[in-house]
HTML snippet that shows the backbone in 3Dmol.js (N, CA, C, O; Angstrom):
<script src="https://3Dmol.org/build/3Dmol-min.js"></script>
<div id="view" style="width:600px;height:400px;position:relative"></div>
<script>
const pdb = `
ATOM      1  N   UNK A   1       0.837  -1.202   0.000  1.00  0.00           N
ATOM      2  CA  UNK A   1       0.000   0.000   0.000  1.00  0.00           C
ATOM      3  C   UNK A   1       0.874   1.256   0.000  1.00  0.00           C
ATOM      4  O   UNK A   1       1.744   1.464   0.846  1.00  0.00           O
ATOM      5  N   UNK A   2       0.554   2.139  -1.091  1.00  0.00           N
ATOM      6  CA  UNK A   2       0.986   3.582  -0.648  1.00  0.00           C
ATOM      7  C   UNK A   2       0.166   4.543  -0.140  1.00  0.00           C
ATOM      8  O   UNK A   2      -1.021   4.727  -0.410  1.00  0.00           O
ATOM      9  N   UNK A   3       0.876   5.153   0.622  1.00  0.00           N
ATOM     10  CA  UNK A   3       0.154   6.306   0.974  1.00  0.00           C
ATOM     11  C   UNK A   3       0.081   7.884   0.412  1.00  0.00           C
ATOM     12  O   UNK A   3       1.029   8.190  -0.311  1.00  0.00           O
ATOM     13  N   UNK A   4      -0.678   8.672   0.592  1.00  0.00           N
ATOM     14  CA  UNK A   4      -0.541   9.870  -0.355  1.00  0.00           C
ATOM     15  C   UNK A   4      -1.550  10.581   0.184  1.00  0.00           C
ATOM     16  O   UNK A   4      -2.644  10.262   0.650  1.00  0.00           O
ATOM     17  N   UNK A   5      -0.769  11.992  -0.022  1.00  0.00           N
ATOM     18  CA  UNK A   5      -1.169  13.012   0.818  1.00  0.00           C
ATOM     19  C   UNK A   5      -1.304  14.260  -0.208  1.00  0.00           C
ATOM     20  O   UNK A   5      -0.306  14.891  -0.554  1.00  0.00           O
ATOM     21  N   UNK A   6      -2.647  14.584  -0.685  1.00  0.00           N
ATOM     22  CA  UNK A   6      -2.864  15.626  -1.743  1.00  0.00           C
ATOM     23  C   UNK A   6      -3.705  16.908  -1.165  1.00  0.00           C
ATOM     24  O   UNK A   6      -4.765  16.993  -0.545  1.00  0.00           O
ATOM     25  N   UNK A   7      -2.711  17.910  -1.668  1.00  0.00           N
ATOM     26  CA  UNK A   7      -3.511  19.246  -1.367  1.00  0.00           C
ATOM     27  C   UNK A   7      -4.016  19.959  -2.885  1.00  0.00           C
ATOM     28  O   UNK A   7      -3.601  20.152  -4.027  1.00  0.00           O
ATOM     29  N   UNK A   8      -5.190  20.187  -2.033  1.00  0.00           N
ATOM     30  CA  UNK A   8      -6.395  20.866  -2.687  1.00  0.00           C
ATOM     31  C   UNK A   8      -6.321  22.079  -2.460  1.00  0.00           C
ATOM     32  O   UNK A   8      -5.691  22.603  -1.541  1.00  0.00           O
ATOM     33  N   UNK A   9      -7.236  22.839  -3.641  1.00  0.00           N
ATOM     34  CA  UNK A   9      -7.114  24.183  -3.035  1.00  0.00           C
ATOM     35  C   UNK A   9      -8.158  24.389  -2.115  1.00  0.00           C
ATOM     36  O   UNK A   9      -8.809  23.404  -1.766  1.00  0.00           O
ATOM     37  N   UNK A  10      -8.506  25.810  -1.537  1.00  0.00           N
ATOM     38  CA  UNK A  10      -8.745  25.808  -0.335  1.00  0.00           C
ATOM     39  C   UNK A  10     -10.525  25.298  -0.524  1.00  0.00           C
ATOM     40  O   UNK A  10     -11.313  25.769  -1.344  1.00  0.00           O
ATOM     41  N   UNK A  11     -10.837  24.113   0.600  1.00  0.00           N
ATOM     42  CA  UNK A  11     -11.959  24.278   0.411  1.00  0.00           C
ATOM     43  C   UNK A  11     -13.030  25.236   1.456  1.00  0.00           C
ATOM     44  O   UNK A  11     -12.781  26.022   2.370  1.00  0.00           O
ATOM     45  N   UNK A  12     -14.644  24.634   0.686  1.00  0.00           N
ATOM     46  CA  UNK A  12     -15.070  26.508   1.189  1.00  0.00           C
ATOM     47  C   UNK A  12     -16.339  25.754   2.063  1.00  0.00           C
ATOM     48  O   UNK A  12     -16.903  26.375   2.964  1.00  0.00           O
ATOM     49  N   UNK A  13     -16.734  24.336   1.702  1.00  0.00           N
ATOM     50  CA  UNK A  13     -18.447  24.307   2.471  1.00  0.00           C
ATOM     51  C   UNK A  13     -17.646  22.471   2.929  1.00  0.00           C
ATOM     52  O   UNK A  13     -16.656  21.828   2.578  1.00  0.00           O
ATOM     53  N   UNK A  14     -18.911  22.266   3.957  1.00  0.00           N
ATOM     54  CA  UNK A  14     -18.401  20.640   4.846  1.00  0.00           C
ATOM     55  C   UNK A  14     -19.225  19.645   3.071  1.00  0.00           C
ATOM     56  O   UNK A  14     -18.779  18.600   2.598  1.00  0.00           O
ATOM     57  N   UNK A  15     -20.078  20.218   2.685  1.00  0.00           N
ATOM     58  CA  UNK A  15     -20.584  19.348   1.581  1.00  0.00           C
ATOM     59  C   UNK A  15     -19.544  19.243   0.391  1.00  0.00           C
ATOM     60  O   UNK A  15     -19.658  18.213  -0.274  1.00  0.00           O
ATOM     61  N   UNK A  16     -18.705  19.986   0.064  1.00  0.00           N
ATOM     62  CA  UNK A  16     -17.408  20.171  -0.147  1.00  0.00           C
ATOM     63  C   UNK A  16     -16.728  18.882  -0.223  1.00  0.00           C
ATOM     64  O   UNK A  16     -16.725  18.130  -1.197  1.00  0.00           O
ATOM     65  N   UNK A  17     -16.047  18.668   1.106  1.00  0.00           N
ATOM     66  CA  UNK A  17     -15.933  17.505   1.875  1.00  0.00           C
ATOM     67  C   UNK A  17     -16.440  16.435   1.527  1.00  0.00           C
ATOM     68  O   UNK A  17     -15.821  15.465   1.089  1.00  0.00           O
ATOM     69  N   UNK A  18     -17.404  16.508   1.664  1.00  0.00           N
ATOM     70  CA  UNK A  18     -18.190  15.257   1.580  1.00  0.00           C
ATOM     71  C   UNK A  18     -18.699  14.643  -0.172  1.00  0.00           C
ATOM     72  O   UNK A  18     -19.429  13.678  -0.396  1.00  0.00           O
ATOM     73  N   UNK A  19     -18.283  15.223  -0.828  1.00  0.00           N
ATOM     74  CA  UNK A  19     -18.475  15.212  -1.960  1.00  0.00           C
ATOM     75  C   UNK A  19     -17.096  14.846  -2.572  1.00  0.00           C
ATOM     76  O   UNK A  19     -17.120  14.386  -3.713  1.00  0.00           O
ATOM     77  N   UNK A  20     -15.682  15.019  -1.846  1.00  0.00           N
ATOM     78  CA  UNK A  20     -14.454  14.324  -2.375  1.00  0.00           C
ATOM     79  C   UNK A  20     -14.283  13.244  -1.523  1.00  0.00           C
ATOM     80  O   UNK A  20     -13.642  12.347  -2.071  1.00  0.00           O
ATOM     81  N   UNK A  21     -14.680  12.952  -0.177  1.00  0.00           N
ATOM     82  CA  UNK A  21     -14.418  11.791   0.487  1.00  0.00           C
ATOM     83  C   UNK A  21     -15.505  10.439  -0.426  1.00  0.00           C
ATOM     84  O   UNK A  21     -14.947   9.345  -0.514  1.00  0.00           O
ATOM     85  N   UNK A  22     -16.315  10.496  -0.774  1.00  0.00           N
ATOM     86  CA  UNK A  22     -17.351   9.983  -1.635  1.00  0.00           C
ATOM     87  C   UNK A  22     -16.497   9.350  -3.078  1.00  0.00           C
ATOM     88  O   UNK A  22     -16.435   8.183  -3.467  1.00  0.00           O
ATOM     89  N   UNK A  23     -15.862  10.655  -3.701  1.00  0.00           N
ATOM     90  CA  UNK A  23     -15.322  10.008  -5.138  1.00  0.00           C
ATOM     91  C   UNK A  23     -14.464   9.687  -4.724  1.00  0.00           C
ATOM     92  O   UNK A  23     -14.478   8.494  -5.027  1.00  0.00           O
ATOM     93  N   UNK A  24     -13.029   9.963  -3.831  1.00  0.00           N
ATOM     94  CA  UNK A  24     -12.013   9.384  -3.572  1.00  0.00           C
ATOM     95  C   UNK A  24     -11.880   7.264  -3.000  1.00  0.00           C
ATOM     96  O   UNK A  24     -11.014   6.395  -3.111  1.00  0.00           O
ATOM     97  N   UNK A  25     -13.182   7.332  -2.465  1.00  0.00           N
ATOM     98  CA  UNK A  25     -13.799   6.278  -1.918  1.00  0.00           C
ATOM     99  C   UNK A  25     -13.933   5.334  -2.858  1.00  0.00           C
ATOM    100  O   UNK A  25     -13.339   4.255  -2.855  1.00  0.00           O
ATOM    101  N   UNK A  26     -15.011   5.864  -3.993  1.00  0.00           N
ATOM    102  CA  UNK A  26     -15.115   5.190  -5.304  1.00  0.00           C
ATOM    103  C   UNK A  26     -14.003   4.900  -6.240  1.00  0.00           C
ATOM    104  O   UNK A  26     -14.167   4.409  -7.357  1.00  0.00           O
ATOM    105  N   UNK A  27     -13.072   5.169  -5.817  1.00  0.00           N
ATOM    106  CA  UNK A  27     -12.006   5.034  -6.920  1.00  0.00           C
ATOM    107  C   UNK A  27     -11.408   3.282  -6.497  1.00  0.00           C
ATOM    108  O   UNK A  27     -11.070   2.937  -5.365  1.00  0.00           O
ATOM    109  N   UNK A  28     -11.408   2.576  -7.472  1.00  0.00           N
ATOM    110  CA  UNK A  28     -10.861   0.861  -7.038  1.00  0.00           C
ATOM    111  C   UNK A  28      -9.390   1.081  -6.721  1.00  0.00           C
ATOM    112  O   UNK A  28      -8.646   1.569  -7.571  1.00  0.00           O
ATOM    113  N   UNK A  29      -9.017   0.779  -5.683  1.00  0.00           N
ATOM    114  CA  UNK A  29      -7.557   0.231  -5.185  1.00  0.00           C
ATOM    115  C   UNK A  29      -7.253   1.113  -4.053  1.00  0.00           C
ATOM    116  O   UNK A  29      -6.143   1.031  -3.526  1.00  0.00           O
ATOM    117  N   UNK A  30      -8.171   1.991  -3.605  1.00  0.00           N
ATOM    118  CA  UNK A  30      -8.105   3.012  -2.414  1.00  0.00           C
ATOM    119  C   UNK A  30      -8.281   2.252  -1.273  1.00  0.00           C
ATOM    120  O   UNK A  30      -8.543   1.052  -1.363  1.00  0.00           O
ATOM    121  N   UNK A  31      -8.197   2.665  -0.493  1.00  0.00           N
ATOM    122  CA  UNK A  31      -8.648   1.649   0.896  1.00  0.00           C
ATOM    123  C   UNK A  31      -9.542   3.123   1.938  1.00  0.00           C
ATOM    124  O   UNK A  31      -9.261   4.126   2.594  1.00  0.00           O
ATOM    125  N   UNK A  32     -10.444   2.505   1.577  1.00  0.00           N
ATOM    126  CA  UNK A  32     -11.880   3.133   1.855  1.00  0.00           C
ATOM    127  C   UNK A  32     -11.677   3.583   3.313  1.00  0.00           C
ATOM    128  O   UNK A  32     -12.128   4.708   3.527  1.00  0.00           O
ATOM    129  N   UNK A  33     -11.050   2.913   4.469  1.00  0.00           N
ATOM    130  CA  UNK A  33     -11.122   3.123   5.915  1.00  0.00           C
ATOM    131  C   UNK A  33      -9.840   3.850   6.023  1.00  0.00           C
ATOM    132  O   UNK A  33      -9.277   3.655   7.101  1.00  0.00           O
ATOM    133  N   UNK A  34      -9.194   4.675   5.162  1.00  0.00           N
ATOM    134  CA  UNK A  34      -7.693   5.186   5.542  1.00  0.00           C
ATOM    135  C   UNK A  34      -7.965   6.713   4.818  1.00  0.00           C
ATOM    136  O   UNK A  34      -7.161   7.638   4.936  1.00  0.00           O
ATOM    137  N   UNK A  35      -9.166   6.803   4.095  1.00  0.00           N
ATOM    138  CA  UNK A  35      -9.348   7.948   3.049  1.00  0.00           C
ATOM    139  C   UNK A  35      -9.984   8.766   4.142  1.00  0.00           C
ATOM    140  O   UNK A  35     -11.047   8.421   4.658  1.00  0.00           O
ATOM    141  N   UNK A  36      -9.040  10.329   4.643  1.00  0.00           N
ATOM    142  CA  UNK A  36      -9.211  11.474   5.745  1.00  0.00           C
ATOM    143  C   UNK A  36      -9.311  12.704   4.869  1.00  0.00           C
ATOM    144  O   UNK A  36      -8.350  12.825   4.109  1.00  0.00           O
ATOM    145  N   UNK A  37     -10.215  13.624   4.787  1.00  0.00           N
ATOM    146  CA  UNK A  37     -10.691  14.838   3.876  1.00  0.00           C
ATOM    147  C   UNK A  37     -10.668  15.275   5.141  1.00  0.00           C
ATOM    148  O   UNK A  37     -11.269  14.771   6.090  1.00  0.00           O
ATOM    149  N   UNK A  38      -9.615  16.696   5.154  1.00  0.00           N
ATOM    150  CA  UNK A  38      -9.531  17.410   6.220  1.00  0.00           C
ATOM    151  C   UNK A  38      -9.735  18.941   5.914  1.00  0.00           C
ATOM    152  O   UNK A  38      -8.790  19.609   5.497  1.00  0.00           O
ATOM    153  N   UNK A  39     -10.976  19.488   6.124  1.00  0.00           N
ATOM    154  CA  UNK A  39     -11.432  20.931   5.885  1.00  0.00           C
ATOM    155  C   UNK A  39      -9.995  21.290   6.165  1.00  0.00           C
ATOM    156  O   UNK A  39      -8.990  20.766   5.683  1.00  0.00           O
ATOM    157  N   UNK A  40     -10.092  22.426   7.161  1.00  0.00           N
ATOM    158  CA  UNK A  40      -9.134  23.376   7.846  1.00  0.00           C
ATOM    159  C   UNK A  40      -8.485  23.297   6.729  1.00  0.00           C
ATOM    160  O   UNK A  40      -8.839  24.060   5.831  1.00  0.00           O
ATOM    161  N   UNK A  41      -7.218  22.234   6.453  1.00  0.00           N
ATOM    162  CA  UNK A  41      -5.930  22.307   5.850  1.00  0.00           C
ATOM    163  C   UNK A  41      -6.725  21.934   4.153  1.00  0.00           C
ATOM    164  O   UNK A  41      -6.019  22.365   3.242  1.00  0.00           O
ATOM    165  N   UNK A  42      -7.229  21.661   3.966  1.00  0.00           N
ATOM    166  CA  UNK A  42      -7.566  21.328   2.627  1.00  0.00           C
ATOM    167  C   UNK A  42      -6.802  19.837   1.841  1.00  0.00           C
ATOM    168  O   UNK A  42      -6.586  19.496   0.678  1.00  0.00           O
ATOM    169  N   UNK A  43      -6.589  19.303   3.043  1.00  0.00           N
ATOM    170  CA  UNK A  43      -5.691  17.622   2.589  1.00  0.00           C
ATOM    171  C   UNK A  43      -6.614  16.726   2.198  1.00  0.00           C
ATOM    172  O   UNK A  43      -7.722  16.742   2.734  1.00  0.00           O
ATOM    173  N   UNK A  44      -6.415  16.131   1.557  1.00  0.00           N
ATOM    174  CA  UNK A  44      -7.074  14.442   1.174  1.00  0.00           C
ATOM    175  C   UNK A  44      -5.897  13.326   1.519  1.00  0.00           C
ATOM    176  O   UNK A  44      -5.033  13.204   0.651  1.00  0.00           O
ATOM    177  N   UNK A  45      -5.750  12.281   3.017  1.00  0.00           N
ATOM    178  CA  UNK A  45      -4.646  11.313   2.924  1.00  0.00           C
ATOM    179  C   UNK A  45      -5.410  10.069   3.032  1.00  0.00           C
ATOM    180  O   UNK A  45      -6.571   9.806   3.347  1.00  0.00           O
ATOM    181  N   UNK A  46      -4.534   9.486   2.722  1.00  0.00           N
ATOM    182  CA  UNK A  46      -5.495   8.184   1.871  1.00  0.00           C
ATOM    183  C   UNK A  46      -4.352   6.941   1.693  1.00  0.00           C
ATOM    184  O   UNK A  46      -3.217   7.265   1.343  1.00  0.00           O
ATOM    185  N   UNK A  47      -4.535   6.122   1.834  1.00  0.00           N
ATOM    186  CA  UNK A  47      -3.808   4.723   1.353  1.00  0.00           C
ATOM    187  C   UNK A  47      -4.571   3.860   0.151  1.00  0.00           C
ATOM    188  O   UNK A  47      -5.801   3.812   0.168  1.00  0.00           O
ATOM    189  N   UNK A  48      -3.744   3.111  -0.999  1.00  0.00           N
ATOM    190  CA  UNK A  48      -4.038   3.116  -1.870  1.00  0.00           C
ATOM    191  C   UNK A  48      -3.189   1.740  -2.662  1.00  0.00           C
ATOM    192  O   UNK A  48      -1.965   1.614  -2.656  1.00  0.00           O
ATOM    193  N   UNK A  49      -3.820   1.117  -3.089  1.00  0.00           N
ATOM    194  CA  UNK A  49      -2.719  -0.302  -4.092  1.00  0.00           C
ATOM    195  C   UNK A  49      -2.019   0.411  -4.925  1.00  0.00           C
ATOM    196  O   UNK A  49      -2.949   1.047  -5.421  1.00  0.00           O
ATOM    197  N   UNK A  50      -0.951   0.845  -5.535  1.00  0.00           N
ATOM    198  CA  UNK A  50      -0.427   1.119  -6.384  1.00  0.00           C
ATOM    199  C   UNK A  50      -0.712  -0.305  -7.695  1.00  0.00           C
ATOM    200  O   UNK A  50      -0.325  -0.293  -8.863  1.00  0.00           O
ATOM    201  N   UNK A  51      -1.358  -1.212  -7.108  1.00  0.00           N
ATOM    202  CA  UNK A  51      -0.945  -2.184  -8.577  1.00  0.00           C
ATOM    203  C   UNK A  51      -2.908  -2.041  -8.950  1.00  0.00           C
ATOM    204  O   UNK A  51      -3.248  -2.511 -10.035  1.00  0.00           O
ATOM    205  N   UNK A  52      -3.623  -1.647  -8.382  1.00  0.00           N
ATOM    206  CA  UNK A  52      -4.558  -1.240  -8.934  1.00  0.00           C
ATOM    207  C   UNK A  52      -5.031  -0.033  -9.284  1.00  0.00           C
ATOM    208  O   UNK A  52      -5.981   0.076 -10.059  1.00  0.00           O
ATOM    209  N   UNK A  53      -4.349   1.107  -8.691  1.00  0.00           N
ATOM    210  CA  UNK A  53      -4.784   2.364  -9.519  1.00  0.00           C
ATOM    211  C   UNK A  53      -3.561   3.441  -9.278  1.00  0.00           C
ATOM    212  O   UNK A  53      -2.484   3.219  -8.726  1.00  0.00           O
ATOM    213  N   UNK A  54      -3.897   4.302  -9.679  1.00  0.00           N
ATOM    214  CA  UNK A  54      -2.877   5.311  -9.501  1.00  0.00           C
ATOM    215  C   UNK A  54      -3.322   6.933  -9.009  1.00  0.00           C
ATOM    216  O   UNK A  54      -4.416   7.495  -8.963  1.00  0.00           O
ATOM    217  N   UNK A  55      -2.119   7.321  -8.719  1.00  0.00           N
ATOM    218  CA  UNK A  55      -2.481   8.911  -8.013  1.00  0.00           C
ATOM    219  C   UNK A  55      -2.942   9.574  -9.110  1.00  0.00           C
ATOM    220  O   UNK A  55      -3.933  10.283  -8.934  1.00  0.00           O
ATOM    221  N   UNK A  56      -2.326   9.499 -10.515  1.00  0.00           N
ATOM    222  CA  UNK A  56      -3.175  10.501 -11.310  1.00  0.00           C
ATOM    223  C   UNK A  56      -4.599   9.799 -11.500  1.00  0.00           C
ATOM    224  O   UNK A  56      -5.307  10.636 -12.060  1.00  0.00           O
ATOM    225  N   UNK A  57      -5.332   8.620 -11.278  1.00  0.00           N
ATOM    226  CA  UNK A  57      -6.642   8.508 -11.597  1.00  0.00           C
ATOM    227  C   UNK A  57      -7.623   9.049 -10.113  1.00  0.00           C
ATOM    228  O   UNK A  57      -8.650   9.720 -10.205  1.00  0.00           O
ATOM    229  N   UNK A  58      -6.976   8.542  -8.729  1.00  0.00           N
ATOM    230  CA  UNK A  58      -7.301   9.352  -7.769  1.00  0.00           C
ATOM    231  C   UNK A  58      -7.881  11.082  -7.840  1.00  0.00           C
ATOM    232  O   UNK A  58      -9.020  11.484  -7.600  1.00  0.00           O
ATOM    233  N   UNK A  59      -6.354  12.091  -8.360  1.00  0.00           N
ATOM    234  CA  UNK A  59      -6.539  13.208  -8.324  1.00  0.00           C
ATOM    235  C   UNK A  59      -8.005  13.567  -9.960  1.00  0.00           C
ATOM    236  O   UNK A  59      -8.900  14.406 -10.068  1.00  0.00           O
ATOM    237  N   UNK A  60      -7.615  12.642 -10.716  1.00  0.00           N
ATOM    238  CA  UNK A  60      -8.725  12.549 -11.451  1.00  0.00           C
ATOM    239  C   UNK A  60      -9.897  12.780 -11.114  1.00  0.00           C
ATOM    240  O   UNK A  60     -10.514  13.751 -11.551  1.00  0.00           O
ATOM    241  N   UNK A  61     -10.373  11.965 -10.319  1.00  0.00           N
ATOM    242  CA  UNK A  61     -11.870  11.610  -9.380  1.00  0.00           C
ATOM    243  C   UNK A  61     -12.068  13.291  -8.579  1.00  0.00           C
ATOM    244  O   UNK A  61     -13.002  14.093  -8.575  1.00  0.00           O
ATOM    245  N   UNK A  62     -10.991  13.296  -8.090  1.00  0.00           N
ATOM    246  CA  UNK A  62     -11.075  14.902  -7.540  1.00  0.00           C
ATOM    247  C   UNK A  62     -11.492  16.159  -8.974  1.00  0.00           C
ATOM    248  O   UNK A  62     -12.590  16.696  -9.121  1.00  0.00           O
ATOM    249  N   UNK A  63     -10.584  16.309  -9.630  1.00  0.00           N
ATOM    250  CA  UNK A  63     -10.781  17.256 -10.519  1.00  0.00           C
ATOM    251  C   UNK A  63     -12.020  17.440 -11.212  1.00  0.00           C
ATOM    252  O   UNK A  63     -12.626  18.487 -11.437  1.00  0.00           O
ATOM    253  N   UNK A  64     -12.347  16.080 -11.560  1.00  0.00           N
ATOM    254  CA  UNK A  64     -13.937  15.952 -12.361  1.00  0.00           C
ATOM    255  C   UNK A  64     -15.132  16.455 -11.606  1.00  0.00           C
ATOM    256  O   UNK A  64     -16.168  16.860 -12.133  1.00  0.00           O
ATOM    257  N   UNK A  65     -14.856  16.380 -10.161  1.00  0.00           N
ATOM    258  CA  UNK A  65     -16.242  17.303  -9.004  1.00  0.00           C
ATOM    259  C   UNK A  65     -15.812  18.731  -9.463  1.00  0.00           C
ATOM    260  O   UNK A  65     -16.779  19.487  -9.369  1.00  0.00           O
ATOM    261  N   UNK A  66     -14.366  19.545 -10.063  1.00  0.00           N
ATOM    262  CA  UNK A  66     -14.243  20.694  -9.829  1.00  0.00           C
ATOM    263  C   UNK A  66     -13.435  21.212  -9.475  1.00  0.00           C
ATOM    264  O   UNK A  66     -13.185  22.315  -9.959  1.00  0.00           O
ATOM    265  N   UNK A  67     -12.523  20.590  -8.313  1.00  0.00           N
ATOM    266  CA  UNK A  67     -11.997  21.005  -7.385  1.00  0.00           C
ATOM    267  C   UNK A  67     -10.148  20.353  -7.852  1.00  0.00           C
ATOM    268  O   UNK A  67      -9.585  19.260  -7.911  1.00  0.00           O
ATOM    269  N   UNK A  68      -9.772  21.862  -8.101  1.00  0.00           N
ATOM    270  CA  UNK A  68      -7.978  21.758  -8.242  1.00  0.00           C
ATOM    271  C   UNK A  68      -7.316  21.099  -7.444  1.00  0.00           C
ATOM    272  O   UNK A  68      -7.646  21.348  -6.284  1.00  0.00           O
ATOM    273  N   UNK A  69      -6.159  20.027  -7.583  1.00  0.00           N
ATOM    274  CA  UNK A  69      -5.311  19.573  -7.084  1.00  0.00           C
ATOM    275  C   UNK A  69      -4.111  20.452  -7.262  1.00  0.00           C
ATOM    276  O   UNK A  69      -3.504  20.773  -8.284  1.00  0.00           O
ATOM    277  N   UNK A  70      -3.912  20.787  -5.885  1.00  0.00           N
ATOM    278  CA  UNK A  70      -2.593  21.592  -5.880  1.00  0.00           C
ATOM    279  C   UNK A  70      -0.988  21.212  -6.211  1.00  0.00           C
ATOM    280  O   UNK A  70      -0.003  21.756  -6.709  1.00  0.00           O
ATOM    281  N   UNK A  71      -1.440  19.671  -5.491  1.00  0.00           N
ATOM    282  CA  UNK A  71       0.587  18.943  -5.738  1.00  0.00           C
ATOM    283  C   UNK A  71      -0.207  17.839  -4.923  1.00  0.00           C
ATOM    284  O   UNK A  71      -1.307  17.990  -4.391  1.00  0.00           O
ATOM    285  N   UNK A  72       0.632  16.623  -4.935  1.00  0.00           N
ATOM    286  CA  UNK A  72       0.330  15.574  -4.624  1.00  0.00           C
ATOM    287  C   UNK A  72       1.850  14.686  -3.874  1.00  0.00           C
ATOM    288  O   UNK A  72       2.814  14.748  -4.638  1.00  0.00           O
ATOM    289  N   UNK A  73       2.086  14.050  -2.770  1.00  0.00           N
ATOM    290  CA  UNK A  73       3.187  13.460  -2.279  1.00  0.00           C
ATOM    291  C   UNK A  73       2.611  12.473  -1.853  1.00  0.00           C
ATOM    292  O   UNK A  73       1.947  12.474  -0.817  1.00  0.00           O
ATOM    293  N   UNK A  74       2.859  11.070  -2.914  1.00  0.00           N
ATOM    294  CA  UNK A  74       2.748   9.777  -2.482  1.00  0.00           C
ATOM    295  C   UNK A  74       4.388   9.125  -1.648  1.00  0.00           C
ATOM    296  O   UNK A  74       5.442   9.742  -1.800  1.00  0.00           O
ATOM    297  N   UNK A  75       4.298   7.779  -0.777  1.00  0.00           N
ATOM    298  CA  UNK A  75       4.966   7.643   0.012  1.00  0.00           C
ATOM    299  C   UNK A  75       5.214   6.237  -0.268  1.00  0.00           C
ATOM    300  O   UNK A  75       5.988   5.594   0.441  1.00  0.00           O
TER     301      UNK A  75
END
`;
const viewer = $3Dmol.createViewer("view");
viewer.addModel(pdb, "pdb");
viewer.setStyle({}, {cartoon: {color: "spectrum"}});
viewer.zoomTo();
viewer.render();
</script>
């Protein structure tokens, strides 16, 4: 499993939130109980299979709601 820690730009409402913890969730190879959407800081950290998906289809799932990915540091 990798882990990865992506900043967003700033977000503005908790439905916000709840609307990237949702697609990030849906994405296959994420691990659903490790995926943390943190208002305040605007982070998404998350653990993830690298042999089933990848950070650019992750930040994908993000971008398609709208919402810019700032930089991304997988681990």
């Amino acid at each position: 499993m990798n882990k990865a820690t992506i900043q967003l730009e700033t977000l503005t409402c908790p439905s916000c939130l709840q609307k990237i913890d949702k697609a990030v969730k849906g994405v296959d190879g994420v691990n659903k109980d490790s995926v943390n959407v943190m208002f305040n800081s605007s982070k998404v950290k998350l653990e993830f299979d690298s042999n089933v998906t990848s950070i650019d289809a992750i930040e994908g799932a993000i971008t398609k709601l709208g919402y810019e990915v700032k930089k991304s540091q997988v681990k």
